[in-house]
N, C-alpha and C positions, 0 to 999 in steps of 0.2 A: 335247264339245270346246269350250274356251273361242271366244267366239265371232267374231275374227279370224282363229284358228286352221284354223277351214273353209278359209280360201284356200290351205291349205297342198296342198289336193286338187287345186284348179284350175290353169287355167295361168298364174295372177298366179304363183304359184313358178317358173316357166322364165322369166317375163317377167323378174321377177328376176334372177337370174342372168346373163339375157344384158344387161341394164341394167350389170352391172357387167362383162362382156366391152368392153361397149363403150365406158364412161367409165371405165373402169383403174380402179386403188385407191387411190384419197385416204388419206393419211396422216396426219392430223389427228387430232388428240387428240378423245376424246368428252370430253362434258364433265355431269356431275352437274347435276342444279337440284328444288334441296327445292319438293315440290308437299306439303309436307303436309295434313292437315285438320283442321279446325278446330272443338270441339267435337264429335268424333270420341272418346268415352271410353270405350274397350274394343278389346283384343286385335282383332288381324283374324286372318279365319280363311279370307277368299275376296276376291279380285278378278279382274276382266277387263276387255278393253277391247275397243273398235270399229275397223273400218278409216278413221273419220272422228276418233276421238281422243277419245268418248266414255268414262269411265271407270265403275266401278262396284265400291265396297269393301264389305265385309260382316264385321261381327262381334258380339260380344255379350260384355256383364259383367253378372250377374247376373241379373234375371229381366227386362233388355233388350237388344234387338237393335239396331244401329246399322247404317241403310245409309245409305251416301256417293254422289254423283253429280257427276261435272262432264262439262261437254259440251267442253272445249275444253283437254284433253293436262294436267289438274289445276293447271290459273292460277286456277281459281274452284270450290267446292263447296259444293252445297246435301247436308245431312244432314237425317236422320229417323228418330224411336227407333220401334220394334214392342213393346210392354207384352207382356211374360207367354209371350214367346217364347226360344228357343234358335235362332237362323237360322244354315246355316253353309253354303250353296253357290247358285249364281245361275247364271244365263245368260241373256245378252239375245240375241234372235234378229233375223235380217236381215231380219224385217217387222215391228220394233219392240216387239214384247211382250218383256216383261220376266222370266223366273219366278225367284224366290225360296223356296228350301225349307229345315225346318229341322222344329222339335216347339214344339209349343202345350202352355203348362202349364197353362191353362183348363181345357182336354178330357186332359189327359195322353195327346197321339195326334200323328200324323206332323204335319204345315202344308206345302201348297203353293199360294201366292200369286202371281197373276199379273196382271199389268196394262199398261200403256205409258208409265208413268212411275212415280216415288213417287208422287204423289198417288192414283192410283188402284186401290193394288194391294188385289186381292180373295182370301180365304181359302178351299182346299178340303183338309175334314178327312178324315185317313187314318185311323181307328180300328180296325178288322176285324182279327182276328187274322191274321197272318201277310202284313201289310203294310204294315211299319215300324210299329206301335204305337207305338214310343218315338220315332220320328220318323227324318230321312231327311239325310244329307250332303251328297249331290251329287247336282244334276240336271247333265248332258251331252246335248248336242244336234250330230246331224249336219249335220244342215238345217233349214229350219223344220217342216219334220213330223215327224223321226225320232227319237227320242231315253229315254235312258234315267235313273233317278231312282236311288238305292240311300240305304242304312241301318240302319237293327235289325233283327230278327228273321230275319235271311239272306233281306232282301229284298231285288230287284233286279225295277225295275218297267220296263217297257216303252211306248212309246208312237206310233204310227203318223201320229196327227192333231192334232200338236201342242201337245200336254198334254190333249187334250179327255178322252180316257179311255185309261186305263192298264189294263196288264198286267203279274201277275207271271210272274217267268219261272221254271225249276224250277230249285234249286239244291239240294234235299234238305238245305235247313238251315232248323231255325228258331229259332238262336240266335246263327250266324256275324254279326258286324259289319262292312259293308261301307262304307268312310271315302271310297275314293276310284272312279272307274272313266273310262275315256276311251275312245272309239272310231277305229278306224280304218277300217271302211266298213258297211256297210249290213248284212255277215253280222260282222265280226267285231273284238271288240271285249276292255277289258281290265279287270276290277277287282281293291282290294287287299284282301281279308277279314282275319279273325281274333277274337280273344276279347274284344277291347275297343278305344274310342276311339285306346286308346294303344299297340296290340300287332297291328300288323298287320304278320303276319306268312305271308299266303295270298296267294299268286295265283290266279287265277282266271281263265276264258276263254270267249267263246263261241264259236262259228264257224256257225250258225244264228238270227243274228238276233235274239237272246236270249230263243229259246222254251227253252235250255237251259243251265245251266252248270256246270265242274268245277274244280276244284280241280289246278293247272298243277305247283306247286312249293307245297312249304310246308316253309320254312327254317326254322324251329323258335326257339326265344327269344332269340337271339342275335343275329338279324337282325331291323329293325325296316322295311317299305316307308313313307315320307312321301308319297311324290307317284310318279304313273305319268301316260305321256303319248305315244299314239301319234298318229305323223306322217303314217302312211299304213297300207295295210293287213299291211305288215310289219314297219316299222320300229316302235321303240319306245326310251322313255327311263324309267329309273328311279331314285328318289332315297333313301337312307335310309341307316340306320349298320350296321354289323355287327361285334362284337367291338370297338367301341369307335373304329369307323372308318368317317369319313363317305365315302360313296361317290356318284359319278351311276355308272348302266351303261346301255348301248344294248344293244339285240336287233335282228336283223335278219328273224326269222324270227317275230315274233309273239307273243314273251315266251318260245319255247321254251327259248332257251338266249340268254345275255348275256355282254357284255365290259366288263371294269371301263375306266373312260376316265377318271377320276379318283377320287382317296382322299387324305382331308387330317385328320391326326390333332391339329391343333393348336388345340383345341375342348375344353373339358373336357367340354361335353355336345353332341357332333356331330350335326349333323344338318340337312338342307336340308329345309323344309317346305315348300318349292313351284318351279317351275321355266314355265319358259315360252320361245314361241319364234316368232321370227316369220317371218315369208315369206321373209326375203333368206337365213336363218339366223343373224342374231343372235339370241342368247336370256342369258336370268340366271336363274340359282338363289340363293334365298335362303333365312336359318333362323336357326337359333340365334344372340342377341348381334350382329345386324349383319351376318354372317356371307355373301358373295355372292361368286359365282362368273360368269363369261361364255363365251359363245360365241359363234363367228361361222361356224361348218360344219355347222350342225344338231346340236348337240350329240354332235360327234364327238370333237370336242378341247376343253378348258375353260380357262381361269387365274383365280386368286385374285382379285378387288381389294381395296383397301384398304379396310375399313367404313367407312360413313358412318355409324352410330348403332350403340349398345350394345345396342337392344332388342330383342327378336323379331318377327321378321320373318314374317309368314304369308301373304303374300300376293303374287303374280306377275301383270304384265301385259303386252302389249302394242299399239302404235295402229298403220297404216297412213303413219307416218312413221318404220317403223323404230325407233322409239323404245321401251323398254322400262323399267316399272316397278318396285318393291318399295316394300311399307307395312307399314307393324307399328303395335305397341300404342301408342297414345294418338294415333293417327292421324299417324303419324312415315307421312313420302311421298317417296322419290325417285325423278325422273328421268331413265334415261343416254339421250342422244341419239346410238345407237350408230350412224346412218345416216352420221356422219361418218368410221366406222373403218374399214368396207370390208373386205374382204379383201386382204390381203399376198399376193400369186402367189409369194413366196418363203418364206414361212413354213416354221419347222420348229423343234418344242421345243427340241432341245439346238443345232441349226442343223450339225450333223453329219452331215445329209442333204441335196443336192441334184438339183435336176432340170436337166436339159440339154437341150437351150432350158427357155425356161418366159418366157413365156407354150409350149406344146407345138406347133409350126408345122409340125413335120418330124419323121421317123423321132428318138428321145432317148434317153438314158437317164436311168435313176434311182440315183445311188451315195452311201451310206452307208459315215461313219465309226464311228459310233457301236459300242461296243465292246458284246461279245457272243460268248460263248461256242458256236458249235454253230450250224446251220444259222438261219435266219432269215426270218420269211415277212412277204413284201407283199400286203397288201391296199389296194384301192381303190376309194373310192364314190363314185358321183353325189349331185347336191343330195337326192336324194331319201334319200337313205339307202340305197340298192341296190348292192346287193356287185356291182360290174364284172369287176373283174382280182383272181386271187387268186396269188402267185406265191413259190416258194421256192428258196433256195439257198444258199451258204456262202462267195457272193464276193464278195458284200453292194453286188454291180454289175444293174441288172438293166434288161434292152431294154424299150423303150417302144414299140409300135409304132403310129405316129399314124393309120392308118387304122380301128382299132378303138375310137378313142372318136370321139363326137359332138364337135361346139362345146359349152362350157360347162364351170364349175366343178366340180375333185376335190378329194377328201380323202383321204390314203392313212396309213393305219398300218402301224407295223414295230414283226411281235410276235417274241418270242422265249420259246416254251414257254406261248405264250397269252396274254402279257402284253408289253402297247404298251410299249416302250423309246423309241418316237422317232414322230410324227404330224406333217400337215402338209397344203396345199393348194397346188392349183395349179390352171392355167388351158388350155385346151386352145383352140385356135383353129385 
């Protein structure tokens, strides 16, 4: 997990939430600010950030790898090229080490480099059959000890004592390509496999820790996953195109089964390659041509923004100011400072749904205009992503009763035949 991402466990997330119980929701526009970087020559393929505002981009054009650093929400970066590498995933950990992994064309074998800053990062080589020989995409890290490495050869490596020595885990491949993987606790966790860098189209799963793994869903050539990213140990968010249609989907259950929450066909080559999301639940998706998306529910509900640039976009961040990034090729960088958008307590896509009270103080209800053939079902989640209230009917009125929810921020969809017609949040007090 990206490594601001961990506080998504802790109770800086409720702290959250009831941060915005208690200062209401500012209505103020966010507002964009170019942090690009500078001498930064080549696609990115990875960023993250810190709960301090440290940044960290990563990419490669040719037989160099470019990584970017600023300490301070990208007003300033120091860059530095790696000779003779492919580097495409990082994570910096909450007691400073930094790892970096990717394929060394010296040795034609995996590369993973670790260190406490640029200047000192040290190389250790993967060559052994059957553990990434061609090298490695993503490292993810729980904690500072836990965490997992993936790549070629249907590798997926393990690690207990952070980075000191690895394991693989069994996956019965040794040819699957694994691009991306994220965790949501200590037994279980999510990667995307498939036939190549560019055709992932596997899910996969552990739920021991990743002594083992299988094969969840495999959609077949027509469905392509970019980006996967668990918030906890059940929620989960994924990004990719299908049929010519860029999609995000949440899971609530683990990656078993998913709900579309957005699809936007107006992309000649759709596709989000990266997504992110921070503690309050803002987050952004970005991708093809500039192409980015927001959210402020945990990626329960989404909307378009306007692009800031033409280029592709590969890279998602976020800092401990709420703030949220995207960088693309030639070191194109911006910033939205979503900490000023807050959440609407009235919110709702077509606005043909309300809630009665809201802020929710007292017994309410929930009534919808929204047109709709045929019974209709509510659903409702907490910050975390956990399915609360599941409820249906065909009068499209429906009781609230305020002693079953806690204080703190919902999100509720209204599906009809499995698909959201109408989303929204609100405030319970």
């Amino acid at each position: 997990m990206k490594s601001f991402l961990r506080l998504l466990r802790s109770v800086n997330l409720l702290c959250a939430a009831a941060l915005l119980l208690l200062c209401g929701a500012p209505h103020a526009q966010a507002q964009w600010t170019n942090v690009g970087i500078s001498g930064f020559e080549s696609p990115v393929y990875y960023a993250a950030g810190t709960a301090d505002g440290q940044l960290h981009v990563l990419g490669w054009n040719g037989a160099t790898s470019y990584l970017a650093y600023s300490p301070d929400r990208g007003e300033s970066w120091d860059v530095i090229t790696i000779e003779n590498t492919f580097m495409f995933g990082l994570e910096q950990l909450d007691n400073g080490l930094l790892l970096v992994c990717g394929h060394t064309l010296t040795e034609s074998a995996g590369l993973l480099m670790v260190g406490t800053g640029l200047d000192d990062l040290e190389g250790d080589v993967f060559d052994g059959a059957g553990t990434g020989s061609f090298g490695f995409y993503r490292v993810e890290f729980l904690n500072d000890d836990f965490g997992y490495m993936c790549g070629y050869d249907g590798a997926i490596l393990n690690t207990t004592d952070g980075g000191g020595s690895w394991t693989r885990g069994e996956t019965n491949s040794e040819t699957t390509v694994f691009r991306n993987i994220t965790i949501g606790s200590d037994q279980v966790a999510l990667a995307a496999g498939g036939a190549s860098f560019f055709q992932m189209t596997e899910l996969w799963r552990t739920t021991d820790g990743g002594a083992t793994w299988s094969i969840l869903h495999d959609y077949g050539s027509a469905n392509s996953i970019t980006e996967i990213q668990m918030l906890n140990e059940n929620t989960a968010l994924m990004t990719g195109s299908e049929d010519g249609v860029q999609y995000i989907r949440v899971s609530q259950d683990a990656g078993q089964t998913w709900t579309q929450v957005f699809e936007d066909t107006d992309n000649a080559n759709p596709v989000f390659y990266d997504l992110e999301i921070a503690p309050n639940g803002v987050g952004i998706a970005a991708g093809d041509a500039g192409e980015c998306a927001v959210t402020n529910d945990f990626g329960m509900t989404w909307r378009k923004l306007p692009r800031q640039t033409a280029v592709s976009l590969g890279g998602c961040a976020v800092d401990g100011n709420y703030s949220v990034y995207m960088f693309g090729s030639g070191g194109v960088g911006w910033r939205y400072d979503a900490s000023v958008t807050g959440v609407d307590e009235t919110t709702a896509q077509t606005g043909a749904t309300k809630i009665i009270p809201n802020p929710l103080t007292e017994n309410g209800r929930l009534q919808t205009t929204v047109a709709a053939d045929g019974p209709v079902q509510l659903r409702i989640y907490d910050v975390r992503g956990r399915l609360v209230r599941e409820l249906g009917n065909t009068a499209r009125d429906f009781a609230l009763d305020h002693a079953q929810f806690t204080p703190g921020m919902y999100v509720f969809h209204m599906l009809r035949d499995g698909k959201i017609i109408d989303s929204g949040s609100f405030a319970v007090r």
